[in-house]
C-alpha positions, 0 to 999 in steps of 0.5 A: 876719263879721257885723255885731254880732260885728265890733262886739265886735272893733271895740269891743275893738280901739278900746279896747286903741288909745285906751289905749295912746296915752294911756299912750304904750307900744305894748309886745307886753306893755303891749297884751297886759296891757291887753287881757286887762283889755278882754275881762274888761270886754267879757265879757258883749257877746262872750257874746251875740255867741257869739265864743271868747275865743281867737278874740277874742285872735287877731284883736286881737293879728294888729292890733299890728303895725299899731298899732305900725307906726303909732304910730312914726310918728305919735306924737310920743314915739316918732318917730325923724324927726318931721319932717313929709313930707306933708299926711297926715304928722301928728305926735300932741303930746297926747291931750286926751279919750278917748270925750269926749261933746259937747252943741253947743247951737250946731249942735244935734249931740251925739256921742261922740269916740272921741279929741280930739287936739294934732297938729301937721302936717295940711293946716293946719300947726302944733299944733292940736286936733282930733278923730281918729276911728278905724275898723276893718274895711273902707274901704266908706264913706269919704264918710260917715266924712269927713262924720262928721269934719267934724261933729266939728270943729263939735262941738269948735270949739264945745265948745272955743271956737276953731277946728277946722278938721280932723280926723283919719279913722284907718283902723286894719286900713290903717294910715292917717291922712287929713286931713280938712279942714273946708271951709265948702262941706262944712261947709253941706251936713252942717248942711242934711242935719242940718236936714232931719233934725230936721225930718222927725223932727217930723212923725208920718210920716216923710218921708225917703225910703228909699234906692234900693239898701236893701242899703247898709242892712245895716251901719246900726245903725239899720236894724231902727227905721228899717224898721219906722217906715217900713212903719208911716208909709207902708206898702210901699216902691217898687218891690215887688221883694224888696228887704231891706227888704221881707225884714226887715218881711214879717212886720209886717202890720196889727195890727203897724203900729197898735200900733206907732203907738199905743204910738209916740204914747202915748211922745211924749205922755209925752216932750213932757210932760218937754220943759220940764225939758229946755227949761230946760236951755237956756233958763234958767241954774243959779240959776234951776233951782236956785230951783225945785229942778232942779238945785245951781247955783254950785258949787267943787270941794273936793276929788276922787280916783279910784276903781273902781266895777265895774271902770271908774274914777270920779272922785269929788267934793265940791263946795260952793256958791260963797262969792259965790253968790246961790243962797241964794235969796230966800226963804231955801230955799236948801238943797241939802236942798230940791233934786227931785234925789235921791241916786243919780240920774243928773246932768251937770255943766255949767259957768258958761261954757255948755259942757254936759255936761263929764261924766256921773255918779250923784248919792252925797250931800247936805248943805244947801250941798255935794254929793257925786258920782261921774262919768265924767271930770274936768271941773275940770282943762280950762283948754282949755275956754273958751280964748277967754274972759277968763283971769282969769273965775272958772268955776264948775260946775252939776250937774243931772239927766240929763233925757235919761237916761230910759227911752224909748228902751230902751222903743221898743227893746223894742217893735222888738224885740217886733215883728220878733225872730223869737225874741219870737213868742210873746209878740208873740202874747200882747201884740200879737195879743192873745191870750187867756192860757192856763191848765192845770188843775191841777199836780201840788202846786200845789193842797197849796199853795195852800192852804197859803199861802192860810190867812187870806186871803178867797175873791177872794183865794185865787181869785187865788192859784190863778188865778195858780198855772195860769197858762200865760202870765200872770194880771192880777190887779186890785182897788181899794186897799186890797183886799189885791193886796200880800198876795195877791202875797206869798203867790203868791210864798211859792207860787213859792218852795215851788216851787224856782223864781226870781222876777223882782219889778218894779213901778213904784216903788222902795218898792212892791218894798221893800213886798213884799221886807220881807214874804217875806224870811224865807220867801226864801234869797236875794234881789238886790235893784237899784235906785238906793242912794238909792232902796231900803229901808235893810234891804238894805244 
């Protein structure tokens, strides 16, 4: 089975497990009822992979025996003998958090839990909360799943504010649950691993040496970015023998390597440039963001309700600011109204306590003392969090923008993917090699209409016009503001669209599209238009 297809059904099957322990029914109906709602929502991931539904439903549905075997014997509700036998023997309580995604500032570590858990039973006894991690397919990596276990006690005990001191390594194709106890001379190995890490990670090279047997490689998510970084920092790996390594980069020569380089560079410069609005997510608290309009600091829950948004459910909230707040700042520009945040930008909710990023969302509305968002989970119901504090500490919240949610990594992704996706020849020619564009003589109409959407314009500009009309691969067109390169773009498109062909209109801000959009929409029959509510021209709603 190849990697990216035993994703989909790892995927899948997480899903149709993670739902039937929190709702308690392990039903043939319940699980066959859900998963047909997962695979609608997964439609599109098992396209790409090419997997027949038919075939997804079998192989999911061969598992239920298994689920159901171990959930009689495991979760506390459908014990018949809860009584414990062995250390593995656990006992589920409570399911406290699905996907719960963790910011450790104390260790440095973020993560994605796939459920935190109160078991009782384990190595240590009694009813604790602890991370359980679920894994299908083959036990090939053991150590690597226990150290990731163990990562997550730390990630929880910070979160969480007490210990954690195991964690629960579910293989679900086995039907088995390991006790993983977080021991402190484990615990110091994993934290000097994670340093190592982060320092080589600073470097313009990358120092970590490639493993002896790269054919370990092959189920790593990262290997494609690992590989080619690595050729691009140090060139070829010893020995010279046909490794998978060299197979996976053979075709990443000289010109490959430098534009990765440049381009790598270039990304980091931009980054560091937005690393004192990611500093100041540590470093500075809620009012003082506020102050310079970076986030709504000291906020109340008013009030709340669920909702579905593209078939996944939301949480919605009004939060106003706190009555003892000291937010109204001294200068008296106190108002939500002033804020750098705008509507439909990605924030985190934060809250006074120091736990980070209780839950992820999009930021509706604004009013000059309340705001309204719409995110991935509750966040105000966890008495769980901060369990070591005072009782009686009143907590309030901080929403802020998502200054990690930026487009950097999907940058560096389709530069991976440019330089090795053996379908992106073509285009790594164009962009990488530099080759020069082509253009064809002349298609059949297009000159009847150039000329047609040409009327009015000046000589550079219906130049453009058919330059653009010849093109094989792409033209560039450039001029100084306030040339006519918005009306040039108009008439090309009413071109294209003469021609029964679709457009794909990009540009670098929300309002450049609108400008262009406001200018073709009656020559257009159709148009879907994407971008953030709060970004786009009014006209289109």
């Amino acid at each position: 089975m190849e990697s990216n297809v035993a994703t989909a059904y790892g995927t899948i099957v997480h899903e149709l497990f993670q739902t039937c322990m929190l709702e308690r029914d392990f039903s043939t109906e319940f699980m066959d009822q859900q998963l047909k709602g997962i695979i609608s929502r997964n439609i599109e991931m098992l396209f790409f992979v090419m997997e027949p539904l038919d075939r997804v439903r079998k192989h999911v549905r061969e598992r239920y025996p298994l689920i159901q075997n171990w959930a009689s014997k495991h979760v506390a509700a459908l014990q018949k003998n809860p009584g414990r036998k062995s250390n593995n023997d656990i006992s589920i309580v409570e399911i406290l958090e699905t996907e719960e995604r963790i910011w450790s500032p104390m260790y440095g570590l973020k993560g994605s839990l796939d459920m935190t858990i109160r078991a009782a039973g384990g190595s240590q006894g009694g009813v604790r909360t602890m991370p359980f991690e679920i894994k299908t397919g083959r036990k090939t990596a053991i150590a690597n799943h226990r150290a990731q276990t163990i990562l997550y006690t730390l990630m929880l005990s910070d979160r969480y504010d007490m210990p954690v001191i195991q964690g629960i390594l579910y293989y679900l194709d086995f039907s088995e649950a390991i006790s993983v106890p977080a021991t402190q001379l484990e615990i110091g190995a994993l934290i000097r691993g994670r340093n190592f890490v982060a320092h080589s990670g600073q470097k313009a090279t990358v120092s970590a040496p490639l493993v002896s047997n790269t054919g370990r490689c092959n189920s790593c998510f990262s290997v494609k970015p690992c590989f080619l970084y690595y050729k691009a920092a140090n060139g070829p790996a010893e020995p010279l023998e046909k490794t998978e390594y060299e197979k996976m980069t053979e075709n990443v020569g000289e010109e490959e390597k430098k534009f990765l380089l440049h381009w790598d560079e270039l990304l980091t410069m931009e980054e560091k440039s937005m690393g004192k609005f990611l500093n100041e997510m540590w470093l500075m608290s809620g009012v003082e963001r506020q102050r310079v309009g970076r986030c709504f600091a000291s906020l109340r829950v008013e009030s709340k309700s669920s909702a579905v948004l593209d078939g996944s459910s939301r949480i919605e909230y009004t939060l106003c600011r706190a009555a003892d707040v000291e937010a109204a700042v001294e200068d008296g520009s106190g108002s939500f109204l002033d804020s750098q945040i705008n509507v439909g930008d990605q924030i985190l909710v934060s809250d006074s306590l120091g736990h980070l990023a209780l839950a992820s969302g999009i930021l509706n509305a604004v009013g000059p003392d309340w705001i309204a968002i719409s995110v991935d989970r509750e966040f105000d119901t966890r008495s769980r969090y901060g369990a070591a504090k005072t009782a009686t500490e009143k907590i309030t919240y901080r929403v802020e923008k998502d200054e990690f949610s930026n487009i950097m990594a999907m940058i560096r992704n389709n530069i991976i993917q440019l330089l090795m996706d053996p379908g992106c020849v073509a285009k790594k020619r164009l962009i990488v090699n530099l080759d020069a564009p082509r253009f064809v003589g002349q298609r059949p109409g297009s000159q009847a209409t150039a000329l047609r959407v040409s009327r009015g314009l000046n000589v550079d500009q219906k130049r453009a016009v058919k330059h653009v009309l010849a093109a094989e691969d792409y033209a560039l067109i450039m001029g100084m503001p306030g040339t006519g390169k918005t009306t040039t773009i108009v008439r090309v498109i009413e071109a294209i669209l003469a021609q029964k062909k679709s457009i794909l209109l990009a540009s670098y801000t929300h309002t450049a599209v609108d400008n262009i959009l406001l200018k073709i929409k009656s020559s257009a029959s159709s148009i879907l238009r994407l971008g953030p509510v709060g970004k786009v021209s009014f006209v289109w709603y």
